[in-house]
Structure formats: C-alpha cells, structure tokens
N, C-alpha and C positions, 0 to 999 in steps of 0.2 A: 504493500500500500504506500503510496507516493504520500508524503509528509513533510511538514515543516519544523523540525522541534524551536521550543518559545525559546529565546536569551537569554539571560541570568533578567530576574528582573531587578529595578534597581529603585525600587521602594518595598516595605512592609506587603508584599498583595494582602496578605490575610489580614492584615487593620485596615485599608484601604476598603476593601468588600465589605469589613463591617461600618462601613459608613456612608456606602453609597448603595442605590439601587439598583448595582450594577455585578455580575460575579467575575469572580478575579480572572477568568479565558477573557469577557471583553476589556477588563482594564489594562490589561499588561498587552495589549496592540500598540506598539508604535509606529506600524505603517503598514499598509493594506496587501496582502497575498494573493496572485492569482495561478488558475496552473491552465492547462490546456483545456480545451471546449469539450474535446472527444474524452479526455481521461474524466471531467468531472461528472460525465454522462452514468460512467461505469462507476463511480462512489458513491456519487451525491445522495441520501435516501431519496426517496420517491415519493411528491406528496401524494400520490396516487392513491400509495400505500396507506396513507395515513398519518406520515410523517409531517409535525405543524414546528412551528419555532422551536419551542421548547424540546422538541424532539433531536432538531438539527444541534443545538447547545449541547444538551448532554452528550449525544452520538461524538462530538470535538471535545467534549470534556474529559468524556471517558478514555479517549485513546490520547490524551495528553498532546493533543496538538492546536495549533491554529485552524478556525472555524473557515474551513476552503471555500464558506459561503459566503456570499456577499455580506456586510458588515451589517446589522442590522441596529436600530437604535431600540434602547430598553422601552418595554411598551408601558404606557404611563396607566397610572393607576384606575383611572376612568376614561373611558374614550369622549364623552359627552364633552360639548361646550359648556363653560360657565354659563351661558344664556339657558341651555336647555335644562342644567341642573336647578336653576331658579324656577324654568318652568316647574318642571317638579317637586321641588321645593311647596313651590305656591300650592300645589293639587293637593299633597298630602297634607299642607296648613288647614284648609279650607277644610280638609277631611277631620283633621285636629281639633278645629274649634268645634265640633259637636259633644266633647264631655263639658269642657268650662260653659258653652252658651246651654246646654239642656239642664245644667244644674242653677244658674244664675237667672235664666229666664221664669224658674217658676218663682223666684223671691217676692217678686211685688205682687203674688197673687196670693199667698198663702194666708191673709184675713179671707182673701172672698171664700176661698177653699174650705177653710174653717166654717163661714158661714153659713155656705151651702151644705157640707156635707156634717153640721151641727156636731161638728168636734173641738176639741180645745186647740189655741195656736200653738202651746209644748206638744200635743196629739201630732199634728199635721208635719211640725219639725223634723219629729221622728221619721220621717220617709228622706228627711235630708240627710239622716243619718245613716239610711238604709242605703241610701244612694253612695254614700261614699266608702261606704261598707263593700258594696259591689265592685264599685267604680274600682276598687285597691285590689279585689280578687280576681278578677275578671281576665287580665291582662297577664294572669301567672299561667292562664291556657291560652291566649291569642299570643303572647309573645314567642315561646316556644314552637308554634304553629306558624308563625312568622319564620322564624331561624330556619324551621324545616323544610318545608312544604311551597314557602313564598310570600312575597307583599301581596301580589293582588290576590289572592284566594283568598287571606286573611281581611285585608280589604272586603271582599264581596262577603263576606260569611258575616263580619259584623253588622255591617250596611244592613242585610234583610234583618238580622236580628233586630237592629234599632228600627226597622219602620212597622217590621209586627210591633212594637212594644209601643210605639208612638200610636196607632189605630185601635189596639186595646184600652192604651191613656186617653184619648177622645172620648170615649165610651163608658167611663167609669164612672160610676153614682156611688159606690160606697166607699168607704177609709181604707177598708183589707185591699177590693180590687188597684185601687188606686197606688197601694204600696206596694203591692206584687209587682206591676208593672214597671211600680219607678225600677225596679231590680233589675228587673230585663234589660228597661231602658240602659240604665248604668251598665251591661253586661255588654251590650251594643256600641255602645260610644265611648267607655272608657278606654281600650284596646286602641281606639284611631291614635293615639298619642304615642306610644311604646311601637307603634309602627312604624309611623311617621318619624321617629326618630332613628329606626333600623331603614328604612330607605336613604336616610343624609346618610349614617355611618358607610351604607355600599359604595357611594357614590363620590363621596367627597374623604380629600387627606385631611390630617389633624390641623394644617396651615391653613387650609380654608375651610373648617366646618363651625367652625364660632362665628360668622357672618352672616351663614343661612342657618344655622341654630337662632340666631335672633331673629332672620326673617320668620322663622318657624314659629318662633313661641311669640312674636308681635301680631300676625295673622290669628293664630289661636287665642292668643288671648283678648282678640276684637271682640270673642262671644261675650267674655268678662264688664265689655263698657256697652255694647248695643244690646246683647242678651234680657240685662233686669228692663230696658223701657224698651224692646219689642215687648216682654211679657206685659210690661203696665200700661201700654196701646192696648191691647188684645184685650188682657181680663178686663181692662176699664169698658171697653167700645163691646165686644163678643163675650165675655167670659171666659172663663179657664180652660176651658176644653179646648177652645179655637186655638189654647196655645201650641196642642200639640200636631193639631193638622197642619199648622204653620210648618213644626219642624218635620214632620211626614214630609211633605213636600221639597222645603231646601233639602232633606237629607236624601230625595230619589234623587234631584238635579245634580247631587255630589258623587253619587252611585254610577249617573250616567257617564261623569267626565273622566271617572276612574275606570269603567270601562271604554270609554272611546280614548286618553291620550295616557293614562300613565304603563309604561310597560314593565317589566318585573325589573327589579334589582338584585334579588339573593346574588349573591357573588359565587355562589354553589349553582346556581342556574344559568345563572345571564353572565359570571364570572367580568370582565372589565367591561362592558358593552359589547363585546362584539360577538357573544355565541348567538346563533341565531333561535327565537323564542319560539315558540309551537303553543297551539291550544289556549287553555286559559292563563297562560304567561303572556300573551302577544295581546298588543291591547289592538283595538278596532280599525283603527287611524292606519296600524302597518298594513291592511290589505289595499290601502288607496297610495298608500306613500310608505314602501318600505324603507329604513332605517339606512342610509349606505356603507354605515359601519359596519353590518350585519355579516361575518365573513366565516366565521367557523360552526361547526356540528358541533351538538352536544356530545360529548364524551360517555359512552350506555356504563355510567357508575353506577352502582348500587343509591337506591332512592333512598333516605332515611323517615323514617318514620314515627309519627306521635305516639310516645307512650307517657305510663307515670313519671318514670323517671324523668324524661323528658322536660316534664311538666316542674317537677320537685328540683331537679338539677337546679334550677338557678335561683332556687334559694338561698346552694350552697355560697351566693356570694357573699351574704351576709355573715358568714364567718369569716373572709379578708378579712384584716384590720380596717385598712384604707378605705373599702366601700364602705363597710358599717360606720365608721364615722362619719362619711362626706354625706352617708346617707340620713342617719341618725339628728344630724343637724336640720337638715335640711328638711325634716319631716316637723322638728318642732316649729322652724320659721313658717312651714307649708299652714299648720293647727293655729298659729296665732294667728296668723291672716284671714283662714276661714273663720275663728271664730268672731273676728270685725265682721267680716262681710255677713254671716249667717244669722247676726244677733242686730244688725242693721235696723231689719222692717219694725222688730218689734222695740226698738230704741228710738226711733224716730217719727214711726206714722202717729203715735199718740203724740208722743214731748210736743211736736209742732207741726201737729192735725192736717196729716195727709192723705189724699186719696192715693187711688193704684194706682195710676197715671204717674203723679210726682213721687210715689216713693220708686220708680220706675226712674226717674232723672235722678236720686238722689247716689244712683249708682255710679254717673257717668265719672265722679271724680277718681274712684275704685278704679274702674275699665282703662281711662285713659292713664292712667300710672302704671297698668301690668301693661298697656301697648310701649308703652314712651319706656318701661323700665326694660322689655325684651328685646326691642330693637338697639337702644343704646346699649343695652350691654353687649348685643352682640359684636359692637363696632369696637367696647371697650377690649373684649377677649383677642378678637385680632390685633390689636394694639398690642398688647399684654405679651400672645402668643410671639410675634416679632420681634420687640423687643428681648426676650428671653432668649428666644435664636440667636439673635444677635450675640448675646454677652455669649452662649455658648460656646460657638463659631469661636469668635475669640480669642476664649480661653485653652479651644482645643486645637486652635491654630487649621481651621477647617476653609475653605474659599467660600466666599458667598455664594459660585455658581456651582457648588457641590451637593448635589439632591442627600438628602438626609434620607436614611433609612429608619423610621422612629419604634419597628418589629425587633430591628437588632439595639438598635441605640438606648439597653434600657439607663442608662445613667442621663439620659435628657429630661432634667426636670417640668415634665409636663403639671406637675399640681402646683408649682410655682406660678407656672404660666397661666393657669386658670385662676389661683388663689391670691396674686398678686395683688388687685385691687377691692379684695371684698373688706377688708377693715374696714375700712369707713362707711361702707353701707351698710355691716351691719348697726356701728356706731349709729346713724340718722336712724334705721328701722326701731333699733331699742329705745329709744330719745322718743318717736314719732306714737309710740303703742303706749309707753309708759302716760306720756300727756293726754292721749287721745279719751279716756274715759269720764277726765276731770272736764273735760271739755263742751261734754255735754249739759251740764247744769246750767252753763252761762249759755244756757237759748240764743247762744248766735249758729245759725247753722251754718254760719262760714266758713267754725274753723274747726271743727271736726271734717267736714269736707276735704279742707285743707289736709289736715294730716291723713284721712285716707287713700290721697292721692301719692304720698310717700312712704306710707302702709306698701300700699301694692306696689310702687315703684323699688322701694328697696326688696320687696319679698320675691317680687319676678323677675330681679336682677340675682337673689342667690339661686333661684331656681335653674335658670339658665348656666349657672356657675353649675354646678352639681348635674343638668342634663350632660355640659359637653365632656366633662370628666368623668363622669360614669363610663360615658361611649370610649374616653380617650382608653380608658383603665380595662375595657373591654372591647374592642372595636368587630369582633368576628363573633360576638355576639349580642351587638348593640339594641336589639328590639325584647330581648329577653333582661337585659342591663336595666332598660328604661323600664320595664315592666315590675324589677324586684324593686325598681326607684317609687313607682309608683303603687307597689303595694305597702313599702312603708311610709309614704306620705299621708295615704288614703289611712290606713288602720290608723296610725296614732289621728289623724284628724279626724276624725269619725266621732274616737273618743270625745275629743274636746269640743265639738261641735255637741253631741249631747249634751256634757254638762256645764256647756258657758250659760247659758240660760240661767240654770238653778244657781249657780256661783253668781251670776249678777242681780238675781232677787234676793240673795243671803247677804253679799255685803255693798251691792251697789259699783256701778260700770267705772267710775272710779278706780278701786282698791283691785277692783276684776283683771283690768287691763293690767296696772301698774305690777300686778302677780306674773303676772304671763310675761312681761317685758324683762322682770328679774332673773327668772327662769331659762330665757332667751338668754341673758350677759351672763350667768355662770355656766352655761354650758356653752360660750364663745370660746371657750380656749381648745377645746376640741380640735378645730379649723390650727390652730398653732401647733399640736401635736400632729397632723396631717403634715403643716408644712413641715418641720422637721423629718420626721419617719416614714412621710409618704414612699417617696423615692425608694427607702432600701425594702420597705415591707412589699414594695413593686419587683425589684430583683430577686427578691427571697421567694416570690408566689411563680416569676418564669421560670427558674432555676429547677423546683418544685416540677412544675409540670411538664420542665424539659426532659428532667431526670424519666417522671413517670411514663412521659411519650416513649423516647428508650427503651424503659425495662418490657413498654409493653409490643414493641417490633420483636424486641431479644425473642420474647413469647412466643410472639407469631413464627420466628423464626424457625423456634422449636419443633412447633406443631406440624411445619412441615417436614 
C-alpha cells in the first residue's frame, strides 16, 4: 500500500487535540499530499460502500498515515444558520409559553370561579397547587421521551394532551372536575419547556446558547405579563370557561406550526443537520422545500427505548453536588416569586377594590420584568461567557482563532461564566421581596407594583442563570436536565404556594414576605460554594463516568 509516513511532529499533538475540534491526523498537516488518479481508485474506500467522512478518518488513522483524501474541514457542530436557529428558537418559545400563560391566565378569575362554583378562594387555590404539582412531574416522562425517541413526537404527544384537557376545562361545572383537568392540563404544557430547552442544547454550542436561552425564556415568559389580562378580558366580558377555548385554540395554531416548520433535532437522529429525517421527524414544509443540507442516511442503530429507568435515571442528577445546588437555589428563588405572584389576586382585589378586568392589568408589572429580566440576561451571559474565554485563552496561552473543544476542556470554568454576574441580582431580589409586603398597607398601588417588577426581573434572571448551566453541566442530555430543573422548582413551589396564604393570615404580608427574603440571603452562599467547587466536583463526575464507560466496553469485550 503506497503511503506517506507523518514527520516528527513539532508540537505536543496530544494537548493540541485536547483543545481543539480537531484530531491530531488533521492537525499535524503541514502541507497537502497527493498521489496518482489511477492508484487512489484502487485504495480510496468507496462511498458506495458506505464509507462517509468519518469513515475515510479512521480508515488514515488506523494505518498511521496521511489522509490520501482531499483535506476536508472539521464539520461544525450544527449545520443550520444562526437565522434559522432563531427560527427555531422562536417555534419552541411560542411552544414554551403554554405552562407560565395557562397557569397565570387563570389568576384574575379565581373570585368569579369561586363564585360560581360556591367554593372558598383557599378551595379554588388549591388547583394552583395541583397545577404545579403536575406541572414538576410531568416532565420526568416527556423529558426522557424527548432524549429518546425525539423533539417533535414529544412535541405532538403533549400538544393533544393539552387541548383534550383544555375542552374538558370548558366544560367543567364542578371543583373535582375542574381540578382533575387542571392536572392534565399541567401534564400537557408543563413538558413544552424541558423540550424546548433540549432542542437549543442540539443545536446550539455553549458560546452561543445564552443569547437564544434569553430569546427563549423572554418569549415564554410573555405568557407571565399578557397571560393574567387575556384571562381578566375573558372572565370579565365571557367568563371563565371562554378562558380555556381561548387556549384550545392558540395551542392547535402552535401544534400546526410545529408540524408544518420545526424539524427534529435529537442529535441521535438528525445528528449535526445533515442526516436526512423520514416520517414523523421531517416536518411538513420539507416535502415543498427540502433542507439542502440534507446529505446522509441514517445509520440502522439500534433505536432506544422508554423505560423506568429511563424515566428515574435523571433523577440521579440530583445526587451531583453541582446540580443539586444550582438546582436547590434556584427552586427557592422559583417558591418566592410564585408565592408574590399566586397570593396577588387575593392581596389586592379587596385592599383597592378591583374587578377581573384590573386585577388582570395588575399583573402587567410581574410579566414585563420576567420578559425584560430573560432577555437581558440572556445578552448579560454572552457577555459573561466571553469575557471568561477571554481571560482563559490567556492564561493558557491559546489563539483566539483556536475553536475550543469544551467535551474535552473540562478545567474551563463554565459556572464562572454563568455565575459571574448573579450577586447582585440576587442582592436587588432579596432587598425587593423583603420591602415588598410592608408595602402594601401604605394603599399606594404604585409601589408594590414597582417592586414586582424586580421580583420577577431578578427571579427570571436567576432562572435563566441555572436553565443554561444545567444544559452546560449536561448538554447530551439537556431536555431531561431541564426536566429534573423543573421538577424541583415545581415540588418545592407547590409547597409554598399552599401555605403562603395561611402564613399571611397568621402574621400579615409584611413579616410573610420579609420571612421568605431571609430565607433566600442564608441560603445565598450556596451559589459561593458552586463557585468554588463547581469546577473540580465537574472533573470528578467525567472522570467517574469515563472510568465506568471503560470498565463497561472491557465487559462487552469479554462477552464476546
């Protein structure tokens, strides 16, 4: 076999390969090989055969020579445009805001609910407890089912789920029916979010997923400021039922657009763009205008499939250190925000005698601080994320036009780059929650307003901190990540959504809040102990499951 052997090379290749995206056959090229037309006939594999890039790599790897193929550049991690990943972005936004607007749109109704269905407002509550009850479990089966099986299947599965449970909620005349559905509902809509976040994970590197993480959770979180006064239009003008055929509806027209333009992203399926999708993977749009990236067969792997374990496995992340903290936090800031926003209707439509209409606008201050707080942090994490590259670079004497490999590079402090700017927000949130109760007696509704406005701007600025870090801390299994995120935001807020009510008839919204904001500043050091130990309790867990990848080929080895 006619060959080239490589030259001494005259850098490290193997630190070199760990730091770029690149394996050490194409680094160590210093100038391009060719050989005759007729001999490469008789070597070259054959794509005929089957042989694709990665094919022709290893086949030069293996026999330790220079790749006799034409030089080929490393293929980037997503083949899509920035414009089209925005598209997509936007689709699964739109998909997202169905858990925050179905749970905030009933708020301005829950007196007339009450009225009608002659139960008490603590009675009627309780379904918002049931709701977030759901809303936190719900997504420990859609997320896993996501990892496995696909975005849009899991997409379409919840969809019907949410528009039976929204056609049942039309229909419901008594407290039981009405609370069983909300369940549904919740089991429907809570999942778009833990999805929607495993589609950016496929799609997007860690340098650019903090910018459409903010486009993501600013979109979503529009349910948060329009959600309470579309419901307080509706119950005021139709009643409470019409609220739900409302979301029947936008949630078919979200169903349609996810079948006609979003196509799958599992990276197990559609792997960087360019495998070509089949059946309910290919979305509708590619029979009119196929994809032109579209270039290789799927690989006949073995298909994986939903089980318990499945389902249970990504509990186990809450045994990490790292997760369970980032997560831990970030579920008490989640409980103190719902319980401002859930204990709202019943603190203000009496104090300063509103109908459903205005306690419906009383929201808008809430909403526009979780839009204004998700977007700006998004812009702030790319800042953050950059800057940290930078000093990296730097320090490890790396070029700026050197692609970071961030799989191998675990000493790059990613919880830096996420955690660098939340001091001080959480400093205004604790400051904003602690005044916020005293605030109330002095009948100016301007300045509890006010401070709900940086309620939810600080609280959907740590959310976003803790959505991209999760994914960063797990990226190959980002929709299951987001889903243990959001069963422990949801359970501990559940709790506290129950009993903020009775705590603020027992000592008054006051001492209520001021409790909840102390709470929040002793357990801020947490986020300190992350920064610190994040980093190595990160090396210790790939180490860990490098070792166990290992022992368990050695395994397979055996068996055969």
């Amino acid at each position: 076999m006619f060959s080239i052997r490589r030259p001494p090379p005259i850098y490290d290749a193997t630190t070199l390969s760990s730091l770029v995206n690149q394996p050490m056959l194409e680094q160590q090229r210093s100038m391009s090989y060719s050989r005759p037309l007729n001999h490469r006939r008789q070597t070259a594999p054959a794509r005929s055969s089957g042989w694709n890039r990665q094919s022709v790599l290893l086949f030069a790897d293996f026999n330790s020579i220079y790749s006799l193929e034409k030089k080929l550049p490393e293929p980037p991690y997503h083949v899509f445009s920035l414009a089209k990943k925005k598209q997509m972005v936007y689709i699964v936004s739109l998909a997202g805001l169905f858990s925050p607007l179905s749970s905030n749109i009933y708020f301005p109704a829950l007196g007339q609910i009450s009225k009608d269905l002659n139960v008490s407002l603590s009675l009627v509550s309780l379904t918002i407890t049931v709701y977030m009850i759901v809303q936190g479990l719900a997504p420990s089966f859609w997320g896993p089912l996501s990892d496995t099986k696909g975005r849009r299947i899991t997409f379409i599965g919840t969809f019907i789920v949410y528009l039976a449970a929204n056609i049942g909620l039309a229909f419901s005349n008594n407290f039981v029916t009405l609370m069983v559905f909300r369940g549904i509902q919740a089991a429907g809509s809570a999942a778009t979010i833990s999805v929607g976040a495993g589609v950016i994970g496929d799609i997007t590197t860690a340098r650019e997923r903090g910018g459409l993480i903010g486009i993501f959770g600013g979109i979503r979180m529009m349910g948060q400021s329009v959600g309470p006064v579309f419901g307080g239009i509706i119950s005021n003008y139709l009643g409470f039922h019409a609220i739900f055929w409302f979301l029947f509806g936008l949630g078919a027209l979200t169903l349609l657009l996810i079948l006609l333009l979003l196509p799958e992203t599992l990276r197990s399926i559609a792997g960087n763009g360019t495998i070509k999708l089949t059946s309910i993977h290919r979305p509708l749009i590619y029979s009119f205008s196929p994809p032109p990236d579209e270039l290789l067969d799927r690989d006949d792997t073995p298909k994986k499939n939903i089980t318990i374990s499945s389902i249970v496995a990504p509990l186990k992340f809450l045994l990490e250190k790292d997760v369970f903290i980032t997560l831990f936090f970030g579920s008490i800031v989640y409980t103190v925000w719902s319980m401002v926003t859930s204990s709202t209707t019943a603190l203000f439509q009496g104090r300063f005698n509103l109908n459903d209409l205005q306690v419906g606008l009383v929201f808008l201050p809430n909403g526009a601080g979780c839009v204004a707080g998700s977007y700006l942090t998004g812009y702030l994490m790319d800042h953050d994320y950059k800057t940290v590259e930078r000093q990296y670079r730097q320090a490890k004497g790396i070029p700026a036009d050197t692609p970071l490999n961030k799989k191998e590079l675990v000493d790059f402090p990613i919880e830096k780059s996420r955690l660098r700017n939340i001091w001080w927000i959480i400093v205004i949130f604790v400051l904003t929650v602690a005044l916020y109760g005293f605030s109330l007696p002095l009948n100016i509704i301007t300045i509890p307003l006010v401070l709900q406005f940086f309620i939810a701007y600080t609280a959907t600025a740590v959310f976003s901190f803790n959505s991209a870090l999760v994914i960063d801390l797990y990226p190959g299994a980002s929709a299951s990540a987001t889903a243990v995120n959001n069963l422990m935001r949801c359970s501990v807020g559940a709790a506290g959504v129950a009993v903020v009510q009775l705590v603020i008839d027992a000592i008054g919204p006051g001492p209520t809040f001021a409790l909840f904001a102390g709470i929040t500043a002793v357990l801020s050091p947490l986020l300190v102990v992350e920064w610190f130990y994040g980093e190595g309790w990160r090396k210790e867990r790939k180490e860990r499951l490098r070792a166990k990848e290992e022992q368990k080929k050695a395994t397979d080895l055996e068996k055969k």
